[in-house]
C-alpha positions in Angstrom: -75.2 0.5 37.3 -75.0 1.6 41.1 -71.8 4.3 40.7 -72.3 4.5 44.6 -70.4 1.2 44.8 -67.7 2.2 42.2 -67.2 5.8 44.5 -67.1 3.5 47.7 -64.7 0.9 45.9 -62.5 4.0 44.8 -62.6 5.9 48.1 -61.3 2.4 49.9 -58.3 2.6 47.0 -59.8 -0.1 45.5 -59.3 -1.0 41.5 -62.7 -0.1 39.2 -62.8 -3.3 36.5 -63.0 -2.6 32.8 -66.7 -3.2 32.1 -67.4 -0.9 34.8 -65.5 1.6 33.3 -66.7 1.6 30.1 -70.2 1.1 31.8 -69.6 4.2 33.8 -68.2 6.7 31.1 -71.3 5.6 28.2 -74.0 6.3 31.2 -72.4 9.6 32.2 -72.5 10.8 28.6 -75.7 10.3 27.9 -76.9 11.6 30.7 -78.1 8.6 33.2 -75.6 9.4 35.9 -76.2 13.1 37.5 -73.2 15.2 37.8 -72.7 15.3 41.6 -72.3 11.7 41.6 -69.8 11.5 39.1 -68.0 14.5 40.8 -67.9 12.5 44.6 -66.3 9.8 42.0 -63.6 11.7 40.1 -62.7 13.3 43.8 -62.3 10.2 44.7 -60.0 9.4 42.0 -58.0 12.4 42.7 -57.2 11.1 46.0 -56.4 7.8 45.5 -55.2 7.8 41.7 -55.5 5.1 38.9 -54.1 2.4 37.9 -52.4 1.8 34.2 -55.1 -0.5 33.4 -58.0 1.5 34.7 -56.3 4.8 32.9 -55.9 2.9 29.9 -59.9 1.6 30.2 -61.1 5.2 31.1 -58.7 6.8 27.6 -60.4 4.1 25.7 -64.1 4.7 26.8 -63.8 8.0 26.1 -62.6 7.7 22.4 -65.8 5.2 22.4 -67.8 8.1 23.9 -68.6 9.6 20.3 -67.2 10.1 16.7 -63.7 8.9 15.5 -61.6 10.2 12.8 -60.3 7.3 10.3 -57.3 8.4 8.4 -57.0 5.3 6.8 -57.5 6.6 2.9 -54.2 8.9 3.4 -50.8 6.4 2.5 -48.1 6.2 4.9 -47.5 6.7 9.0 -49.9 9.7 10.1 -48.1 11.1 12.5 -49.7 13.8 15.6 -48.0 15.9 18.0 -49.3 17.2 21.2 -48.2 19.9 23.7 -49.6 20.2 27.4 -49.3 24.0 26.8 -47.1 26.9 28.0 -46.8 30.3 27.7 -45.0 31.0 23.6 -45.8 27.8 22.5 -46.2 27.4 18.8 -43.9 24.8 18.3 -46.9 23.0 16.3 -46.9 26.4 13.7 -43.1 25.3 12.6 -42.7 21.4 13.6 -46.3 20.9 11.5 -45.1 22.4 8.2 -41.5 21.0 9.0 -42.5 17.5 9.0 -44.6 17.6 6.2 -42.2 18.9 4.0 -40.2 15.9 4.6 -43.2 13.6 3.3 -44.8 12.6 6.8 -48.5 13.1 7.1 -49.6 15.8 10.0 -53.0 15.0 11.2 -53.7 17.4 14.1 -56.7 17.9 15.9 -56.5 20.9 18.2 -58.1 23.3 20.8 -58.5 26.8 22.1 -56.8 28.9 24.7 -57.8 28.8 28.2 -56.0 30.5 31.3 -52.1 31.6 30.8 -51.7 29.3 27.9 -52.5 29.8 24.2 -54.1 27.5 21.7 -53.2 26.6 18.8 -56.3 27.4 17.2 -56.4 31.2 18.0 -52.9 31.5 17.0 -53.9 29.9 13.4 -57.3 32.0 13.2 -55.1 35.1 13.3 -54.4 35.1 9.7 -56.8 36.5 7.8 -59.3 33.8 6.0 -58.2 30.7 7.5 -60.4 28.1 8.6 -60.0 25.7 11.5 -63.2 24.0 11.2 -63.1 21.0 8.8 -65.4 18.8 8.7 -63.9 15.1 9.1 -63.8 14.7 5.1 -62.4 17.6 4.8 -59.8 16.8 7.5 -58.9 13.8 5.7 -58.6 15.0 2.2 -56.3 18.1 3.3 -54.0 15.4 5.3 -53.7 13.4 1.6 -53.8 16.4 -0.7 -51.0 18.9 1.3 -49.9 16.6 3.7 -50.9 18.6 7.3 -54.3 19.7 8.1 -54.6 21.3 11.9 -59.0 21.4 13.1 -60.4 22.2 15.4 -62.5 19.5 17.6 -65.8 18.9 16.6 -68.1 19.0 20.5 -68.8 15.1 18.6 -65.5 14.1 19.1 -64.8 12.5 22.8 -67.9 14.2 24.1 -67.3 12.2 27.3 -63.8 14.9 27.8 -65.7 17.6 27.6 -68.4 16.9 30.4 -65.7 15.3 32.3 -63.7 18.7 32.1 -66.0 21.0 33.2 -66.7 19.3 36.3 -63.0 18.7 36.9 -62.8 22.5 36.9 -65.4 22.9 38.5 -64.2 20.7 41.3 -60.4 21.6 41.5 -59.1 18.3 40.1 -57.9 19.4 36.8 -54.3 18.0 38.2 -55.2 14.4 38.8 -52.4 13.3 36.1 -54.6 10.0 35.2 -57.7 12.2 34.3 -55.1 14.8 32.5 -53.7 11.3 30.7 -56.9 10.0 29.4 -58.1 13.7 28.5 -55.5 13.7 26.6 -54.8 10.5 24.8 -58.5 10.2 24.4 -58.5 12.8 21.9 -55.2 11.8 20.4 -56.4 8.3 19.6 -59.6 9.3 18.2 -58.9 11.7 16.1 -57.0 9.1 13.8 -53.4 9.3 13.8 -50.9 6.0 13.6 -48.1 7.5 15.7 -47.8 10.0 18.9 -45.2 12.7 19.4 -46.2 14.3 22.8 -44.3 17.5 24.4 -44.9 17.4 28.5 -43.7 20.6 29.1 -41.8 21.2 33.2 -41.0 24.6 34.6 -43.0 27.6 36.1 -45.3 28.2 33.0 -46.2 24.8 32.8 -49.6 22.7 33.6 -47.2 20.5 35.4 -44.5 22.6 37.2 -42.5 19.8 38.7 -39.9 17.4 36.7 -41.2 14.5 38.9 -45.0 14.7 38.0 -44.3 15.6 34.6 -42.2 12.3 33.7 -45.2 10.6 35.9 -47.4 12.4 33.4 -45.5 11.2 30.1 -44.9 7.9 31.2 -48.7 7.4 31.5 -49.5 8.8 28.0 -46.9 6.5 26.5 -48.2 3.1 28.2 -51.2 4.3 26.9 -50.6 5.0 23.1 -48.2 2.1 23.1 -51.1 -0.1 24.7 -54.1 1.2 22.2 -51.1 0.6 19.2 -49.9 4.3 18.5 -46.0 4.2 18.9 -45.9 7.0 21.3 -43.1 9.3 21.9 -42.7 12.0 24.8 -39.7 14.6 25.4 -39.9 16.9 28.7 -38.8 20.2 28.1 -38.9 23.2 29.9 -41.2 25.9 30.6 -38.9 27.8 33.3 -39.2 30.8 31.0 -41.1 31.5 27.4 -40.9 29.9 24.7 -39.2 31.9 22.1 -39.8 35.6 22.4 -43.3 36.6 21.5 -46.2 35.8 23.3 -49.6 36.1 21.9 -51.7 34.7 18.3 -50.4 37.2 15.6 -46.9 37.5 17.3 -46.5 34.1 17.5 -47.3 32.9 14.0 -44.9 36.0 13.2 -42.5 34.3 15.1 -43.0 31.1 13.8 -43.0 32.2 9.8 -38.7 34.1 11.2 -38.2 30.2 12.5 -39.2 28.3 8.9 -37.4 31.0 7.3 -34.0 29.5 8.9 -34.2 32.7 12.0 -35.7 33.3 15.1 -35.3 32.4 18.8 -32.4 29.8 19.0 -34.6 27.8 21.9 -38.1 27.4 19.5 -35.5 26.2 16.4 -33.7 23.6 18.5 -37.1 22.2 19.9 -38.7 21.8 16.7 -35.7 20.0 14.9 -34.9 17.7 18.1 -39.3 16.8 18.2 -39.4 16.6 14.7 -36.2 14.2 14.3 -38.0 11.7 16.4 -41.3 12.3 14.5 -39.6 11.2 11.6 -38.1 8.0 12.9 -42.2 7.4 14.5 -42.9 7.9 11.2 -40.3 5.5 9.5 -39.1 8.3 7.3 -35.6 7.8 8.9 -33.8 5.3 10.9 -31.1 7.4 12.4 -32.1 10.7 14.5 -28.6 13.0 13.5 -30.1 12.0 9.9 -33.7 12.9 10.6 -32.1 16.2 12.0 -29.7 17.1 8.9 -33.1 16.5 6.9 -35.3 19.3 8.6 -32.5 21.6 8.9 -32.3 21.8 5.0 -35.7 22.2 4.7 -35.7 25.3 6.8 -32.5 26.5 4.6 -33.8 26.2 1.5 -37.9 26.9 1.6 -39.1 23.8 1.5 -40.2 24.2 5.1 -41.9 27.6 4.1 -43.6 27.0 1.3 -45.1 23.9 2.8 -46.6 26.2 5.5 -47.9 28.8 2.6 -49.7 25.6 0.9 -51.3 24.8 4.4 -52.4 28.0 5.2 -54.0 28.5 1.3 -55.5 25.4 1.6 -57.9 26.2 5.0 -58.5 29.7 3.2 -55.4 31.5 4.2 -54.0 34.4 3.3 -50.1 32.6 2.1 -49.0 36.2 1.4 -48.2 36.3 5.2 -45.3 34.3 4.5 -43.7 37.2 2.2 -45.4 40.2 4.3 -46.3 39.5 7.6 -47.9 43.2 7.9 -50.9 41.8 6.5 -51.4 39.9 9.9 -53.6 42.2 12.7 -51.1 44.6 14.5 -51.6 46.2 17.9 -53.1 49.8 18.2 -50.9 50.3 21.4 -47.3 49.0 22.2 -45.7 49.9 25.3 -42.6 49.8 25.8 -41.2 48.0 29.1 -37.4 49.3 29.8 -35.2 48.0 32.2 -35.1 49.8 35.8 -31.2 48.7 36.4 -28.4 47.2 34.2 -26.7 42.9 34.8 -28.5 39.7 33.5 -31.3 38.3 33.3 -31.7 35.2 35.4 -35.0 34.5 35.4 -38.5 35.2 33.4 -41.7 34.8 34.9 -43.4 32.1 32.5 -46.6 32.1 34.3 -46.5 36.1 35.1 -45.9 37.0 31.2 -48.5 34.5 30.0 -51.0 36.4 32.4 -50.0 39.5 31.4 -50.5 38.5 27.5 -53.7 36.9 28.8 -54.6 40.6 30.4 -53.7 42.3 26.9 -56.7 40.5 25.6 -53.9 37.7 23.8 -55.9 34.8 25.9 -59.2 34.0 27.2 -60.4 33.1 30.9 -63.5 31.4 29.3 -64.7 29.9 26.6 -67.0 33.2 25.7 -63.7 35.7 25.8 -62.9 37.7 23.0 -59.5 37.4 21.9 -57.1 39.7 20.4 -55.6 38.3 17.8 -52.7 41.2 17.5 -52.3 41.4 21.4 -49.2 39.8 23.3 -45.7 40.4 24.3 -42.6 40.3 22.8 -39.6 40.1 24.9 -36.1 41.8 24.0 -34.1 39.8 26.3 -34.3 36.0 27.4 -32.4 34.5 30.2 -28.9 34.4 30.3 -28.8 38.0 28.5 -27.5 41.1 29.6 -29.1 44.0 29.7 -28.2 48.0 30.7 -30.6 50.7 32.4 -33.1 52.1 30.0 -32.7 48.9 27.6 -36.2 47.4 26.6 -36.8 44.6 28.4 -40.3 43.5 26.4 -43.1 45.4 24.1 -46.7 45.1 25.7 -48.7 44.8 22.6 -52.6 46.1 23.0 -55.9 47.5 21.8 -57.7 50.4 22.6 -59.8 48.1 24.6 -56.9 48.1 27.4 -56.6 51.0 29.4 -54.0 53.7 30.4 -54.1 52.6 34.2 -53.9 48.6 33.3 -51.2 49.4 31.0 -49.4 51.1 33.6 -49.8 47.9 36.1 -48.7 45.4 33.6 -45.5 47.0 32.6 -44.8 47.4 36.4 -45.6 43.7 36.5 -43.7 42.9 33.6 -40.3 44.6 35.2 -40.9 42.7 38.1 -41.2 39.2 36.2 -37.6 39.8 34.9 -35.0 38.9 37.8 -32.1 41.1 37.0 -28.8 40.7 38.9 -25.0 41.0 38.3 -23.9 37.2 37.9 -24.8 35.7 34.9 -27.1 32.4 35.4 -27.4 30.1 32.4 -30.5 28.8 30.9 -32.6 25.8 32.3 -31.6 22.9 29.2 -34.2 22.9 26.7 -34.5 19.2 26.8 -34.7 17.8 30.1 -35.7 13.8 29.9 -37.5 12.0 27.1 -39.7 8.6 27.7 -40.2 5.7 25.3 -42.1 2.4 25.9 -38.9 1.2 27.3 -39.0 3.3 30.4 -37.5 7.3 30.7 -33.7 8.6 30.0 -32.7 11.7 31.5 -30.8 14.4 28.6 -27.4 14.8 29.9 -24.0 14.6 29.3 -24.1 10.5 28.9 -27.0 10.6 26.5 -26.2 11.3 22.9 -27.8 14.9 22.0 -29.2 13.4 18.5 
């Protein structure tokens, strides 16, 4: 193949064919096209985008790239949710166990943190024995035996991703939505599932900030599932502040185990039962979403919900006694506390800000060799729309003795200042901004039903 042709066709804006395509991504992986080529070609991309075919040709010669997952001995609709990050997300910790519990297989494949947001991964490997690295029968047979199983990815699966990555970091086109689209529907579609539930997250703390790129985003993800056969299902919600209010591995699976329990943050609950309504009607476990909905909110009233996520955790080695005691998960050496300078309401959070600050506590990891903290993070006392008086906490820096006096001193100065504090009350960015099915995108407002 002469990739100097596909760069100059790309660079003119003009539209790489299939077979090229699939050509391209095989030679790159094993190693016959050299990286700076491949970069001039990917920049190229960045500026003058893809089109859905060519997006839906690059997803698929990934997944061809390396190993697949077949889920096929497990009965039923296997159904997988994916995130595009943000700072507090462990939707996947309750929705996971949720849906489950209502008889829908869970197959997840998922990664580490990287930058401001968290992984799921870390946030799992914070209770004490669990394992996140299943081998593919293994991966199967906890899907059919308990009904979830959350891995790791194997370096096997979608290989092609992973080289493609690095030099997208490396070359400051991580944001080209098609590469972000195939990235991630390549690893969806190989690693099994039947049917897609996919949360593009909008706001300040999110991969995509903007509303308009991120419906740009989803819509791409869908034509692509729908295309390769995996009903696909996106929601945009927003990122304008955290998630819930801890930020961090431990903290957040704390979090997570107050939500199946029928508590916690209001925002985190409302996601998970409005994602996992839809999941169910993917999943032909329900017809009618309000159904779906009255459904998971028993589960998380009377256990079921729980004790689904005590058999999960058991099963990959877990310590299930977490559910009862969460003082057997790690706990910070060091909290600081972070009180408010001045008394009104909170109008804004600082997604990005606390998610840097957690990732400065040791809670995240700037590369793939970082040691993380599984106990570090921080938990926030107020969310927006609260109010709050002078000396009232504000948020609890959680650390280790590995963080300093000084850089505990700067972050709870840069914590204040992510909290915008004034006298009028602003409400809450909704939850639930837009959602986008094969049939095109609806907006979530006052003339769309809420369930």
């Amino acid at each position: 193949m002469q990739i100097a042709e596909l760069i100059q066709k790309k660079k003119q804006g003009d539209q790489l064919a299939r077979d090229e395509i699939m050509t391209l991504i095989a030679e790159y992986t094993q190693g016959s096209i050299p990286d700076h080529q491949m970069a001039a070609l990917i920049m190229a991309i960045w500026f003058r985008g893809m089109s859905r075919d060519e997006t839906l040709a690059l997803t698929l010669a990934m997944v061809n790239s390396g190993e697949t997952v077949s889920l096929d001995p497990v009965a039923g609709i296997k159904v997988d949710k994916h995130s595009t990050g943000g700072v507090g997300d462990k939707t996947t910790l309750v929705l996971g166990p949720l849906v489950a519990a209502a008889g829908l297989p869970v197959a997840k494949m998922s990664g580490r943190s990287l930058g401001h947001t968290g992984g799921t991964i870390d946030k799992l490997e914070s209770i004490p024995g669990f394992c996140a690295r299943l081998h593919r029968e293994q991966f199967v047979r906890a899907v059919e035996e308990v009904g979830i199983a959350v891995s790791e990815q194997t370096r096997k699966l979608v290989p092609a991703d992973g080289k493609l990555y690095a030099l997208r970091d490396a070359t400051a086109t991580v944001d080209s939505l098609p590469l972000i689209a195939a990235s991630i529907m390549s690893k969806k579609i190989a690693s099994g599932a039947d049917a897609l539930m996919l949360d593009v997250k909008t706001g300040g703390g999110a991969l995509v900030p903007e509303v308009e790129q991120s419906l740009e985003l989803a819509s791409m993800m869908v034509d692509i599932g729908c295309a390769a056969e995996r009903p696909t299902f996106a929601a945009i919600t927003d990122m304008s502040q955290p998630l819930g209010r801890c930020v961090g591995n431990a903290l957040e699976v704390k979090e997570a185990i107050k939500t199946l329990k029928g508590k916690g943050s209001e925002d985190l609950r409302e996601l998970c039962l409005f994602l996992g309504s839809h999941m169910l009607s993917l999943g032909g476990r329900t017809s009618d979403l309000a159904e779906g909905r009255r459904y998971l909110e028993g589960l998380l009233t009377d256990g079921g919900a729980l004790a689904k996520f005590a058999e999960f955790i058991e099963h990959q080695g877990g310590n299930r006694h977490i559910v009862e005691d969460t003082s057997l998960m790690p706990t910070a050496g060091i909290v600081t506390e972070v009180p408010s300078p001045l008394g009104g309401y909170i109008n804004q959070i600082g997604a990005r800000e606390i998610g840097s600050i957690a990732k400065e506590l040791s809670a995240g990891r700037d590369t793939e060799g970082s040691i993380v903290d599984p106990a570090a993070g921080v938990i926030l006392n107020k969310k927006v729309g609260d109010r709050v008086s002078p000396g009232e906490l504000l948020a609890e820096l959680h650390s280790g003795k590995n963080v300093d006096g000084h850089t505990l001193h700067d972050l709870r100065n840069r914590t204040i200042e992510a909290f915008n504090i004034d006298e009028g009350r602003a409400s809450p960015s909704r939850l639930i901004r837009a959602f986008v099915t094969r049939e095109g995108i609806r907006h979530y407002g006052n003339d769309t039903p809420e369930h």
